[in-house]
Structure formats: C-alpha cells, structure tokens
N, C-alpha and C positions, 0 to 999 in steps of 0.2 A: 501579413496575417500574424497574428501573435496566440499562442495557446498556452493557458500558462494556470498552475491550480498543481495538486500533489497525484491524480490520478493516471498516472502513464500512460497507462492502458487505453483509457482515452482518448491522451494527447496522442497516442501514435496510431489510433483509430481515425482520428480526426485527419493527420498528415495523407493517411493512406485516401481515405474520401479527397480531399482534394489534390491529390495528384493525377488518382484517376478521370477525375472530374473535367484535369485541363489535358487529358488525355498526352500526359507524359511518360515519356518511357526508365527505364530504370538508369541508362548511359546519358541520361538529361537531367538526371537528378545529384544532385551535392549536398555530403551532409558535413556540417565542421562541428566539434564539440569543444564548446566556449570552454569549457574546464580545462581544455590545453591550448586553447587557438584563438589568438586575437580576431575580434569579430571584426576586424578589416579585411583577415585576409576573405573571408565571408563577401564583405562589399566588393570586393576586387572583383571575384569572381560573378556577382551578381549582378555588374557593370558589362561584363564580358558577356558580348553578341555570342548565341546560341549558335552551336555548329550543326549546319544543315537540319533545322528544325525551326518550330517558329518561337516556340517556346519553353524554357526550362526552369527547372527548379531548386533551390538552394537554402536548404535546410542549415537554421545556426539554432544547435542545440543546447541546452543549458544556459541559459542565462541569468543566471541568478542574481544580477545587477540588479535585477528589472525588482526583485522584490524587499520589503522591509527589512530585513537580518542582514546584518553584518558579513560579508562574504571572503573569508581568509584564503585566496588563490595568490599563486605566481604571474599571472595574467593579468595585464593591467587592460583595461579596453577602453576601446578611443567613443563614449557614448557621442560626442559633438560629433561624430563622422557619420553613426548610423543615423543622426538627427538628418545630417546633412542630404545624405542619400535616401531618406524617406520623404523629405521637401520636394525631389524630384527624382522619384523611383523609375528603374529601367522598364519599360512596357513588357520587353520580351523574358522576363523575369517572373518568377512568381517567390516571393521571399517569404518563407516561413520562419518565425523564434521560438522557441518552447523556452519557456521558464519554469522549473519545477518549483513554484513556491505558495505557500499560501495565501497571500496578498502581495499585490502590486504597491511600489512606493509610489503612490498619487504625490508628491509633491515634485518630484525631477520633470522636465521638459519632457527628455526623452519620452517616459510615460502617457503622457497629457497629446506627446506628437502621437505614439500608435493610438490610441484611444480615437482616432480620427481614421481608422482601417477597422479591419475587420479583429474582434477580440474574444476570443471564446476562455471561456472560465472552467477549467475540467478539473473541478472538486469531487474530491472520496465520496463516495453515495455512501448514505446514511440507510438503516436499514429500512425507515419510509421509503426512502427511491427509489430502495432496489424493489418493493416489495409492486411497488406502480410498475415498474417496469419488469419483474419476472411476469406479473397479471396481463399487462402487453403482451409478452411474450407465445405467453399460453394460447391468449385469445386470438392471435395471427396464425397463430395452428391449429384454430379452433377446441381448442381446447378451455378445463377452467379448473384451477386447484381449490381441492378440498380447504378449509380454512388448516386445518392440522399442519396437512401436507406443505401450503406456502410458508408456515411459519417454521416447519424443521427445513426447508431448504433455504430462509433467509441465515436460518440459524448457522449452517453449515456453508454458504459461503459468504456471507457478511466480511471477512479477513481482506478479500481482492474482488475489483470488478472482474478482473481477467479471469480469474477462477469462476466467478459467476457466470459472464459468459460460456465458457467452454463446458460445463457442469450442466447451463441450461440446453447448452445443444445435444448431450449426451440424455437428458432426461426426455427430453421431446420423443428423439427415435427411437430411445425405450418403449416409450406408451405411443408411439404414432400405430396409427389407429382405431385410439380410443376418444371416448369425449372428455374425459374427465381425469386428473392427476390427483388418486391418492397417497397419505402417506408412507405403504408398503415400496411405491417403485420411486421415493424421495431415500428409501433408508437401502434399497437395491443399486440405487445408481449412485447417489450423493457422496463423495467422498467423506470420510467424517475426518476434520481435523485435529488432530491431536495435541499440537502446540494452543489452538486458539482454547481447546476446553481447557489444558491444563493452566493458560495462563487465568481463566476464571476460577480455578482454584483456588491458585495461589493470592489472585486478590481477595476470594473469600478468605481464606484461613487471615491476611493481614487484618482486614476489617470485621473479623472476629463472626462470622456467618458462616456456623456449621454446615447450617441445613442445606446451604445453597453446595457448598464447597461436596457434601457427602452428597449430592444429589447429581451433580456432575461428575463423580465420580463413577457413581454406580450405573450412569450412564454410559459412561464411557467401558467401564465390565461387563456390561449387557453386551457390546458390541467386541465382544474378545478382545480389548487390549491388554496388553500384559501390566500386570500392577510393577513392574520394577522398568518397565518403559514407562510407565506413569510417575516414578517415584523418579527416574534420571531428569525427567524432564522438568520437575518441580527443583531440582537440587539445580538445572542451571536456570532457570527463571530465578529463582535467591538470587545465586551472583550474581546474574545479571543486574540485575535489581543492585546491589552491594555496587557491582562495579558501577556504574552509570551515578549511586550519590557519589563516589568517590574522584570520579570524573566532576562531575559539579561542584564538587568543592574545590575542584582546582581552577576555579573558573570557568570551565565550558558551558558552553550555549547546547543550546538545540542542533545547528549546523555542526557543531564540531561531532555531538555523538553522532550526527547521521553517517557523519564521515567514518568515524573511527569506527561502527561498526556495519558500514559499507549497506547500508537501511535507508528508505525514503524519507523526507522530509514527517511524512503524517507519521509512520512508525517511531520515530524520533522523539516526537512529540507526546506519544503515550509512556513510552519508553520516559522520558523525564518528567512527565508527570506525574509518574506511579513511584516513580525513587524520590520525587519531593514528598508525597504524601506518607511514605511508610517510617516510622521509628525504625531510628539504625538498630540501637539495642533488640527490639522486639525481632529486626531480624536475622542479626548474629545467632539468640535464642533460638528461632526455630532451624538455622541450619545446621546447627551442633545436636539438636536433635536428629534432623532427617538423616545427617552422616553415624549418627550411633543409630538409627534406624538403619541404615543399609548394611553398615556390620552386621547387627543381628541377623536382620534375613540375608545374607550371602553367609553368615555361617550357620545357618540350621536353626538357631533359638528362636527364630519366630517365621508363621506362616507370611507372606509376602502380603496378601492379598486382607488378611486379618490385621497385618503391622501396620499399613498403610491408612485401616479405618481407625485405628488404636491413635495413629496420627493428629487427624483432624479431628478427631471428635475432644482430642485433651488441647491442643493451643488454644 
C-alpha cells in the first residue's frame, strides 16, 4: 500500500484503519523512517516470517524518492530492491510507504510497479472538502449548520485537517442535543487562530487591501486579542517573508525551506510563494515602519490598539 499527498493527518489516519483492519497488534507493527534508514533494511524486515502471529506490519516512512522534487538526503536507497520485493511480496506482510509529497514521479518503474497495489492520494482539503465533509459530519449526528455558522468554522480551521477534526468533535458535544449548529456555539467552541488571521493581514497590507487587512483585524479585537500580540506576529511574518526570499536567492527549492524551517511540504509552498510574489523593497519599508511602530507603543507615544490601525490604513 502506498499513501502519499501532503496531508499527514490523513496518511496516518489511513495506516491506523488498516492495521486495525488486518487486526494487528502494536508488537507486529515496524515503523523505519526513509529520512535516516535505507529502505532495505525495511525489506529485510518485511521478508522476515511474523513471530507467533499470522501477520504483521512494516511501516517505511518518508519516501520522498517516490515524488517529483529533487530530494537532498544522506541516504541513498536501493529503489531496484523495493521493485524487486514488490514482484513478489511476502503474504504474511502487509507493507505500507507514505510519501509526504505532492505528486508521484510517474516516469520511474518503481512508481508505474506500486500503481499496480493499492494507492491512496491524501491531499490538503481545500476549504470545498472540508466544508462537504464538516456537513457529513453534522448530519451523522444529526444535526445541520446554520449557513454562517459552517462558514466561520471552515474559516477557523481551514490551517489543518487534524485541527478540523478534533475541533469538530469538540463542537458536536457542545451542541449534542440539538438539531441544529449555530454560529454563537462555532465562536464558543472553535479556537480562533491567530497566526492564520494575522498571516491574512499581512498579505493584505502587501497587496495593498486596507479593507480586507482592517477588517481582519478588528475581527480579531472583537475577540480580545491583544494588539501588540497582533503587531509581534505581523513583525515575524515580515521576516519570515524576508528570510525565505533570502533563502531563494541562494538557490533553494521548496524541499530545502521545508526543511530549514522544520514545516510540511504544502506549508512550504505558500511559504515560497508568498516571498516570490512580494517586492523586497516594499518590504524592508513596511518593517522599518512596524519596528518604529513598536518603539512608540512600548514607550507610551502611542495607544497600541489606535497605532496598529494608524498602520494599515497608511501602507
């Protein structure tokens, strides 16, 4: 079986359904992680007769061979071996891969051989997916969201499935009972994330969109956050931002930011697409502002919460 897409949560959603599935226990199970461990010694193991059981399980994690990008490891893996051992796989085995990537290289063997097994594809849910699949959720508990209420809770965890899920389980027992989910026990239970608004800030203010940028703002001061926890968070989204074109100019990929700042493959990917799109200059500019912005308000010359609108409404 191969599970392979940027969604983890998924993929290790999916490992857990079938292991329980072939009703294996946790002392039958092996996990190897490709990122330090040749995927033979995987085979080795996956060759090796199950002790005092009929069947077990051998997890090879990371495979990031399997996908298009270029993959910079110490690890060299032997892919004509796992070719070999999927020509004629051990019965008493059940061999899982996960590949954290966004597409499979359809051109290698390797590929073209699992493609002949079982292949599940666990890509980032788009906020359409989630939104079919919270309305699932609802309606297996009988329940059905107000149109409002599903749209501030795609709003609020669109960032992670994993946070989706566990958000929707806490919203259910909230309102269990009820028939119906308004959006009072979406803004009662839903965490609201504070990185994800502030990072729609900060692409407002680059792409020059007050209304949106003040509008999420004052969203987020409706719900008591602090404006100088709001104003820290926009000063490291800048660098961020700064550091990552600075990183790209020195030739890095998408794989190496994932790395360098320890982020998934799809975080990566916004992550470098938002540092190609932005003018350096424009954003030197605004962070030389936002740091003589934070002097002021930490020395008393201006209200925090007034400095912060004085902000966005002049870039």
């Amino acid at each position: 079986m191969l599970l392979y897409g940027e969604d983890t949560f998924h993929i290790n959603s999916k490992i857990k359904q079938s292991i329980e599935r072939h009703g294996v226990d946790e002392f039958n199970t092996t996990r190897y992680d490709l990122d330090d461990t040749p995927i033979t010694e995987a085979l080795t193991d996956a060759m090796t007769v199950p002790f005092m059981t009929e069947k077990k399980v051998v997890i090879a994690e990371n495979a990031r061979f399997l996908g298009t990008e270029k993959v910079k490891t110490k690890i060299q893996h032997d892919e004509a071996a796992l070719t070999r051992y999927l020509d004629a796989p051990t019965d008493s085995t059940l061999l899982i891969i996960t590949a954290p990537v966004a597409k499979l290289d359809k051109r290698k063997l390797l590929v073209k051989t699992l493609n002949t097994f079982t292949v599940v594809a666990c890509e980032l849910k788009g906020a359409k997916d989630l939104t079919v699949w919270a309305r699932r959720q609802a309606g297996n508990a009988g329940m059905t969201f107000d149109t409002n209420a599903l749209d501030l809770f795609i709003k609020r965890v669109a960032h992670s499935s994993e946070f989706a899920y566990h958000e929707m389980r806490k919203l259910l027992m909230y309102v269990r009972g009820e028939n119906r989910i308004d959006e009072d026990a979406v803004k009662a239970v839903i965490t609201k994330n504070i990185e994800d608004n502030v990072y729609e800030i900060t692409n407002a203010l680059l792409e020059k969109n007050h209304r949106k940028a003040l509008s999420v703002y004052h969203d987020l001061i409706t719900h008591s956050e602090d404006p100088m926890r709001i104003l820290s968070t926009i000063v490291f989204k800048y660098r961020e931002i700064l550091h990552v074109k600075s990183l790209l100019a020195k030739g890095f990929k998408q794989r190496d930011v994932a790395e360098h700042y320890n982020v998934s493959s799809g975080r990566a990917y916004y992550m470098v697409q938002n540092a190609k799109a932005v003018d350096l200059e424009r954003l030197k500019t605004h962070l030389k502002h936002l740091e003589s912005l934070d002097f002021n308000i930490k020395s008393g010359r201006l209200d925090k919460r007034i400095g912060l609108e004085l902000f966005i409404l002049s870039t």
